[in-house]
C-alpha positions as CSV (number, residue, x, y, z in Angstrom):
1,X,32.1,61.1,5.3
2,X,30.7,64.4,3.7
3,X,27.0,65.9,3.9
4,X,23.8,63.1,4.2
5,X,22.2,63.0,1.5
6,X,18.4,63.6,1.8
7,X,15.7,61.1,-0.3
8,X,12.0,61.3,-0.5
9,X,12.0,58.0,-0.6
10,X,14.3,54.8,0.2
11,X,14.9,52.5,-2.9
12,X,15.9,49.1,-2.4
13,X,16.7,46.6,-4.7
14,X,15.8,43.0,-3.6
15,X,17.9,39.7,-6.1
16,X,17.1,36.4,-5.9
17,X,17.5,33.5,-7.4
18,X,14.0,33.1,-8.3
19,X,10.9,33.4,-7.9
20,X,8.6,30.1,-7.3
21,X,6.7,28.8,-3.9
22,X,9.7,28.1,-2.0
23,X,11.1,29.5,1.6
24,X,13.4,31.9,0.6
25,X,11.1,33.1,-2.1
26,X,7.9,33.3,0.3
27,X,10.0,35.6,2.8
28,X,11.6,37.6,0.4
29,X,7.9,38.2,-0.9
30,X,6.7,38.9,2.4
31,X,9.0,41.7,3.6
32,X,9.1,43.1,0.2
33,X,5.8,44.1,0.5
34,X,5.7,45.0,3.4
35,X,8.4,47.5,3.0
36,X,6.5,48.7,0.3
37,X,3.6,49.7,2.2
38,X,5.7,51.0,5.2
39,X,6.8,53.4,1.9
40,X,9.9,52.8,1.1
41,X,11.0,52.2,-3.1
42,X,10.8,48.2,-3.7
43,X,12.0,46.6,-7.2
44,X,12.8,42.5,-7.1
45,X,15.7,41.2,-9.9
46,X,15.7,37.4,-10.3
47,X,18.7,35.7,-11.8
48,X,16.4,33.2,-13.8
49,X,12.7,33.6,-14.6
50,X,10.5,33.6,-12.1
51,X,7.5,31.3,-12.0
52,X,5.0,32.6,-9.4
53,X,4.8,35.8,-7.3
54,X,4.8,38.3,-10.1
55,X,1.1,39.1,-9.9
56,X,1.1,39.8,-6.4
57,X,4.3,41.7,-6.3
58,X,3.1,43.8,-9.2
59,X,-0.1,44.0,-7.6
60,X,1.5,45.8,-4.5
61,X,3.3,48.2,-7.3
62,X,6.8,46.5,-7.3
63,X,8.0,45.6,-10.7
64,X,9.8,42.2,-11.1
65,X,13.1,42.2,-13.5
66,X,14.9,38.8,-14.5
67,X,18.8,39.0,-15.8
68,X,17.2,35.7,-18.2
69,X,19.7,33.4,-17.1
70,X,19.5,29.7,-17.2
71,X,19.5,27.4,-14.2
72,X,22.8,25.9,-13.8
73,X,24.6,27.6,-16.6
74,X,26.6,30.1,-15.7
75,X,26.6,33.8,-17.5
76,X,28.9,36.4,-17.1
77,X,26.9,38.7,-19.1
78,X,24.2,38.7,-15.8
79,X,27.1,41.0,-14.4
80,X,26.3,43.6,-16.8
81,X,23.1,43.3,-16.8
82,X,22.8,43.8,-13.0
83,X,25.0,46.4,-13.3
84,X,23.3,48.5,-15.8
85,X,19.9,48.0,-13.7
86,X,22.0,49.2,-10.5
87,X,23.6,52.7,-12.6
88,X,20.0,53.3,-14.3
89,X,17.9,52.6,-10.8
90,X,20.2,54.0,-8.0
91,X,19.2,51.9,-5.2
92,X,20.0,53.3,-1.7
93,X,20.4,49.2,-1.2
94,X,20.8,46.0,-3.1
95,X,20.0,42.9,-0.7
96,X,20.6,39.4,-2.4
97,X,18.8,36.7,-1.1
98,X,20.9,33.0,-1.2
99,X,24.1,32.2,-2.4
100,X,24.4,32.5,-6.5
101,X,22.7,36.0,-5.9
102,X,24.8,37.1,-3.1
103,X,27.9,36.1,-5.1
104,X,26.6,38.2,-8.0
105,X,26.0,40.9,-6.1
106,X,29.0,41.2,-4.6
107,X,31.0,41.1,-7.8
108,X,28.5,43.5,-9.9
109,X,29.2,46.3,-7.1
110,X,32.7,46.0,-8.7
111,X,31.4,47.4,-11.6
112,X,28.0,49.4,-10.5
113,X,28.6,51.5,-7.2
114,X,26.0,50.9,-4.6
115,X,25.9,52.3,-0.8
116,X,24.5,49.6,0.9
117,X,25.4,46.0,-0.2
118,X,23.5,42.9,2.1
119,X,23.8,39.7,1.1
120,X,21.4,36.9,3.2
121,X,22.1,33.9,3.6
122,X,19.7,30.4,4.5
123,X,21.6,27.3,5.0
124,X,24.2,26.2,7.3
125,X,26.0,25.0,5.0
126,X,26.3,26.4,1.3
127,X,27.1,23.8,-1.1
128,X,30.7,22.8,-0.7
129,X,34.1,24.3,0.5
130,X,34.5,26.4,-2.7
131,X,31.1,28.2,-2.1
132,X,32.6,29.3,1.6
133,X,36.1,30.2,-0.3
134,X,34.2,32.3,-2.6
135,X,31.8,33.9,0.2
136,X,35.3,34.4,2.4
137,X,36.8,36.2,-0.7
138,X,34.3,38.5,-1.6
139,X,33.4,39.5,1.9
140,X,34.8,42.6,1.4
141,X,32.6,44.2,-1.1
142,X,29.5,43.7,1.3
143,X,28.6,45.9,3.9
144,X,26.7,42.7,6.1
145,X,25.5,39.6,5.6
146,X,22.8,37.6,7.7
147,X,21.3,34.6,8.6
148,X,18.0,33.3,9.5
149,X,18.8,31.2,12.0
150,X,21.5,31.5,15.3
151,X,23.1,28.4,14.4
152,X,24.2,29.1,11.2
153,X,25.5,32.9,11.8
154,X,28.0,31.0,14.6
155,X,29.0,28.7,12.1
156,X,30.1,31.2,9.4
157,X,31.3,32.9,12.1
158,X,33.3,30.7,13.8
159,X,34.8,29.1,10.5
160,X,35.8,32.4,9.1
161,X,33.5,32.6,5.9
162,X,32.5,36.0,7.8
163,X,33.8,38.3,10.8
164,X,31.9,39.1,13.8
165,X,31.4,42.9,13.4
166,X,29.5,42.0,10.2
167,X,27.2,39.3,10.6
168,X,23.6,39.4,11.8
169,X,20.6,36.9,13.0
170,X,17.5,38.2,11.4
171,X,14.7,35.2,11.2
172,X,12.2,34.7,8.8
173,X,8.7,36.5,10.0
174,X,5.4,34.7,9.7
175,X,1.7,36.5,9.2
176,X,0.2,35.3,12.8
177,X,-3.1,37.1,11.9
178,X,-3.3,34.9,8.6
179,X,-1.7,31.9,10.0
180,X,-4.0,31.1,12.8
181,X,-6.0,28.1,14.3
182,X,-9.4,28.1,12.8
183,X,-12.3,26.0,13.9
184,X,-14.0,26.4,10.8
185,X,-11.6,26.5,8.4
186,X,-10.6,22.8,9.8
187,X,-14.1,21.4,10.1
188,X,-14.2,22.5,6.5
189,X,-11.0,20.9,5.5
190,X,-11.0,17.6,6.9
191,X,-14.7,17.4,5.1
192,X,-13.4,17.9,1.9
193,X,-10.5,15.5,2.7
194,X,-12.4,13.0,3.8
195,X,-10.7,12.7,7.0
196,X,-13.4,13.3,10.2
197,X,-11.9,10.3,11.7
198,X,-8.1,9.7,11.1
199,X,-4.9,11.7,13.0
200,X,-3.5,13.4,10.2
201,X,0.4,14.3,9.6
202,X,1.1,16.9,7.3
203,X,4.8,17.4,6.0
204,X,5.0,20.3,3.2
205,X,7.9,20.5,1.1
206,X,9.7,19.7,-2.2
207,X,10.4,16.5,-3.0
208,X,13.9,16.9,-3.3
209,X,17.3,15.0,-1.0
210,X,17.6,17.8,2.1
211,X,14.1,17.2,2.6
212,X,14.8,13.4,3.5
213,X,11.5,11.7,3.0
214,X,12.5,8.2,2.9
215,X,13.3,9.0,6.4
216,X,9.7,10.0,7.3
217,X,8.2,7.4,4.9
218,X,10.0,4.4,6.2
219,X,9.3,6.3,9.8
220,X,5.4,6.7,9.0
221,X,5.0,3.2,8.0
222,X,6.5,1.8,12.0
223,X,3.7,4.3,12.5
224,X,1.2,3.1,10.5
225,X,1.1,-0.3,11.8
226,X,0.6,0.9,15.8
227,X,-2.0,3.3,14.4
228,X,-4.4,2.0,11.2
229,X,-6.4,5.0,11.4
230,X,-3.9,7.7,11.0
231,X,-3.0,9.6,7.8
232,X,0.3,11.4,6.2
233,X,-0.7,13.9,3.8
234,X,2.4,15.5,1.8
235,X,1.9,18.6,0.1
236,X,4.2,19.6,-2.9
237,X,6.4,18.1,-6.1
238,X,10.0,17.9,-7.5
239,X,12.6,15.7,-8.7
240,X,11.9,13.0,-6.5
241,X,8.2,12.6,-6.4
242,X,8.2,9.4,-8.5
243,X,10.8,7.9,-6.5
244,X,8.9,8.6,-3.3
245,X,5.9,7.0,-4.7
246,X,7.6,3.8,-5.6
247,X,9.1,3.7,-1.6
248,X,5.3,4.2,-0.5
249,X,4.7,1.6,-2.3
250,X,7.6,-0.8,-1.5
251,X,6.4,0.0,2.2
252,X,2.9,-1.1,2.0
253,X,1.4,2.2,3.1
254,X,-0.3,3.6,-0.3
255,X,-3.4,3.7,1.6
256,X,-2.1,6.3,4.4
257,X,-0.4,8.3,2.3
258,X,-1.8,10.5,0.4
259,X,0.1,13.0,-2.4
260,X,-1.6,16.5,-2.6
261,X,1.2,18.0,-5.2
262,X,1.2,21.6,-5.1
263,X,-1.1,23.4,-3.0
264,X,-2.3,26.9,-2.5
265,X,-4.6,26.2,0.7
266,X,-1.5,25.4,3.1
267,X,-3.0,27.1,5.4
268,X,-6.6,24.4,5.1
269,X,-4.5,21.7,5.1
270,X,-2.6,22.9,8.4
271,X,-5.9,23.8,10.1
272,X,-7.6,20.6,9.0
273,X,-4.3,18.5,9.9
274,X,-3.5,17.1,13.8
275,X,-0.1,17.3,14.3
276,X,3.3,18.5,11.4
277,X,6.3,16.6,11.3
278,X,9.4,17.4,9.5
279,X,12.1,15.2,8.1
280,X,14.4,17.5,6.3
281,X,18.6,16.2,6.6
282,X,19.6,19.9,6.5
283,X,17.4,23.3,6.8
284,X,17.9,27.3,7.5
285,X,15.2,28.3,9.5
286,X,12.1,26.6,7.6
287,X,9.3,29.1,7.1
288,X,6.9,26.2,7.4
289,X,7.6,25.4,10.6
290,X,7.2,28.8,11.9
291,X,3.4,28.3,9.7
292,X,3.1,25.0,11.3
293,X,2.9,26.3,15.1
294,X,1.6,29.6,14.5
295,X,-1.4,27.7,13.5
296,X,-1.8,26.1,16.3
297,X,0.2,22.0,15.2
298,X,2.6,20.7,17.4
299,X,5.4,19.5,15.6
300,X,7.9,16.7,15.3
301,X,11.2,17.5,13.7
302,X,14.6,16.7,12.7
303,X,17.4,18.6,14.7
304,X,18.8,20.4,11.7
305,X,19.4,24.0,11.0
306,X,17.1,26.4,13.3
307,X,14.6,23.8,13.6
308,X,15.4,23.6,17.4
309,X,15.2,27.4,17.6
310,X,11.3,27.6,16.3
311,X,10.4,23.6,17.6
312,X,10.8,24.3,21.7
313,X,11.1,20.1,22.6
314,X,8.7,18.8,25.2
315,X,7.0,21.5,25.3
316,X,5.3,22.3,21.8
317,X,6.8,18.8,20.1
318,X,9.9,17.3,19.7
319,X,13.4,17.3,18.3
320,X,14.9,14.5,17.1
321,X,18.3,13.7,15.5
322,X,18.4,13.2,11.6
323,X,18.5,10.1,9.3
324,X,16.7,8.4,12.1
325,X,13.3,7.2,11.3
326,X,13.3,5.0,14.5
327,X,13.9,7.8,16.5
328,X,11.0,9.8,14.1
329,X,8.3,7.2,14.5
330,X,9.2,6.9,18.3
331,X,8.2,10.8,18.7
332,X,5.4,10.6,16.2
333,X,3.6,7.7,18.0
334,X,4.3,9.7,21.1
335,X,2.9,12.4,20.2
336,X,-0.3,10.5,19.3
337,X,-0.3,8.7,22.5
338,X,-1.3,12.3,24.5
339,X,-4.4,13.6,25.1
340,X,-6.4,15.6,22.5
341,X,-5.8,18.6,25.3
342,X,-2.1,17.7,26.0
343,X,-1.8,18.4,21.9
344,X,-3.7,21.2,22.3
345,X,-1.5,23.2,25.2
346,X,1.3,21.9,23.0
347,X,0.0,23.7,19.6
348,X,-0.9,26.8,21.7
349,X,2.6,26.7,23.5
350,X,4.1,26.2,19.7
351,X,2.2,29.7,18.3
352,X,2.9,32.2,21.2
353,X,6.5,31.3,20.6
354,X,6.1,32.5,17.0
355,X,4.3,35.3,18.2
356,X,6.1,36.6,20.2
357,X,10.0,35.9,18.2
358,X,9.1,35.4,14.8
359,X,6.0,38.0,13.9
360,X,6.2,39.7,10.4
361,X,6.1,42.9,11.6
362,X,8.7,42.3,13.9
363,X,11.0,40.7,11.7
364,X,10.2,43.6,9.0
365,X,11.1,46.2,12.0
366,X,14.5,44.6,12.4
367,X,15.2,44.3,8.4
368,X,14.3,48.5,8.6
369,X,16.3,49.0,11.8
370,X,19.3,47.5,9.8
371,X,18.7,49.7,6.8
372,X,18.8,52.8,8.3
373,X,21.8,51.7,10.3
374,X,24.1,51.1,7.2
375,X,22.8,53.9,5.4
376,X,23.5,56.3,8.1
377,X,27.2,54.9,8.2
378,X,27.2,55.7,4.7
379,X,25.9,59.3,5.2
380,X,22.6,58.4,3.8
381,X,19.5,59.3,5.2
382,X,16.6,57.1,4.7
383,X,13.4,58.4,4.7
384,X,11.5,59.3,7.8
385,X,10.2,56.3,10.2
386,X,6.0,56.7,9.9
């Protein structure tokens, strides 16, 4: 394997997709800078421009790089533009975040050397059979991949897309200092909302098909009838906002339903909400849910992804099966039905969960405990632990 090689500091090069207020993005965001101030060398690519983040990553001294390409036209040329970044930067590590990134990655190291390749994944299920073919092919030329949740590093397991030796769980982390129940913080939100006297739902998401809100709205408005003064707040936009609008309307329930587009005060709105429920037809292991209970909400969701991982049912809310809005408003209305206390004990049960599994600093301990591990397989040696 030859001598280590000795480095002042450990350089890693983070790709993505993008860069906007999405899950993967968030997380990706998250450890970056926390790697950063732990002292190791940080730099984020993004395959198309990014459109939020920058500030704050630049503010913490990591520059942000896109290859300018387009979303959904593909561009060979991003290969050598990754690759020239990769022979001009050296990273001790590239680690691609989703599946277009990952794939790029992979092929690039073709062409650009790098010791330690990662590629992460999020969903269960990529996109079709000829993403897995392609993931399955180019296995190879990784050194690992991961995924955020258990269930989904079985499945690409168990269907062959990657062997055992070199796939790894590694959750999402979640700030449980910043995410936290606040007493103020919700006296102040539910003022400004205007909602001292209704239950308020909160669902927080794109408005896009995996997220599946017909299912909550037609579920919410079953929900709506038992209880008048309750309220759905939804928090974000997309392709399907329009459409959502209409069905709110078709249902009767414009009055309980409130659109918030995009927010920057999730953590208000959580706080100021009662209870978070979650509709989503297929997840990875949504960082909102881990928000959601770490603040203190117990939560009704779909059992998709690693919801049933984060969600533990009966005891901080409840699981229920997909495309199912009887079975939603049946657990939503139950959930309603308990005490304020028995809501309470649910929410607390909910955050010391996420405490204690799901932490940042935990989560960015693992991510560095993996590092070094690959790097010292290929005779590199990463800076010292602090």
């Amino acid at each position: 394997m030859g001598e280590a090689q000795t480095r002042d500091g450990t350089s890693i090069l983070f790709l993505i997709n993008s860069l906007a207020y999405g899950g993967a993005e968030t997380q990706l965001v998250r450890v970056a800078t926390r790697l950063k101030r732990r002292g190791w060398d940080v730099k984020v690519v993004t395959l198309i421009p990014p459109t939020a983040y920058v500030d704050e990553l630049e503010q913490e001294s990591i520059p942000v790089t896109t290859l300018g390409m387009r979303r959904k036209i593909p561009d060979p040329r991003a290969i050598l533009r990754l690759a020239r970044m990769v022979r001009l930067w050296k990273p001790d590590i590239v680690h691609s975040h989703m599946v277009h990134a990952n794939l790029l990655a992979r092929v690039t190291r073709l062409f650009a050397p790098v010791p330690v390749l990662i590629s992460s994944a999020r969903s269960i299920i990529e996109g079709g059979r000829l993403r897995e073919v392609l993931y399955r092919l180019t296995d190879p030329l990784c050194d690992m991949t991961t995924h955020v949740c258990r269930v989904g590093a079985e499945r690409y397991v168990k269907t062959g897309i990657v062997p055992a030796h070199k796939m790894r769980h590694i959750p999402n982390g979640i700030d449980t200092d910043l995410f936290r129940p606040d007493g103020e913080m919700r006296a102040r939100g539910r003022c400004e909302l205007g909602v001292s006297e209704s239950f308020v739902w909160l669902a927080v998401g794109r408005f896009e098909v995996p997220k599946d809100y017909p299912n909550l709205l037609t579920a919410y408005a079953r929900v709506a009838q038992s209880h008048p003064h309750s309220l759905l707040l939804l928090a974000g936009d997309g392709p399907l906002r329009s459409e959502m609008e209409g069905i709110v309307c078709s249902l009767g329930i414009q009055h309980r339903v409130r659109f918030l587009g995009v927010r920057r005060d999730v953590l208000q709105l959580m706080n100021a909400a009662d209870a978070y429920v979650m509709s989503s037809s297929r997840e990875g292991l949504p960082n909102v849910l881990l928000e959601a209970h770490a603040t203190g909400l117990p939560v009704v969701a779909t059992d998709v992804g690693g919801n049933r991982e984060i969600v533990r049912d009966g005891e901080s809310g409840f699981i229920v099966p997909s495309r199912n809005p009887d079975a939603l408003a049946r657990a939503m209305q139950h959930l309603m039905s308990v005490s304020e206390r028995e809501r309470s004990q649910m929410g607390a049960v909910g955050r010391q969960h996420i405490i204690e599994n799901y932490s940042m600093e935990h989560v960015v301990q693992q991510w560095e405990n993996l590092y070094r591990e690959l790097l010292s397989r290929k005779g590199v040696q990463s800076a010292p632990e602090p």
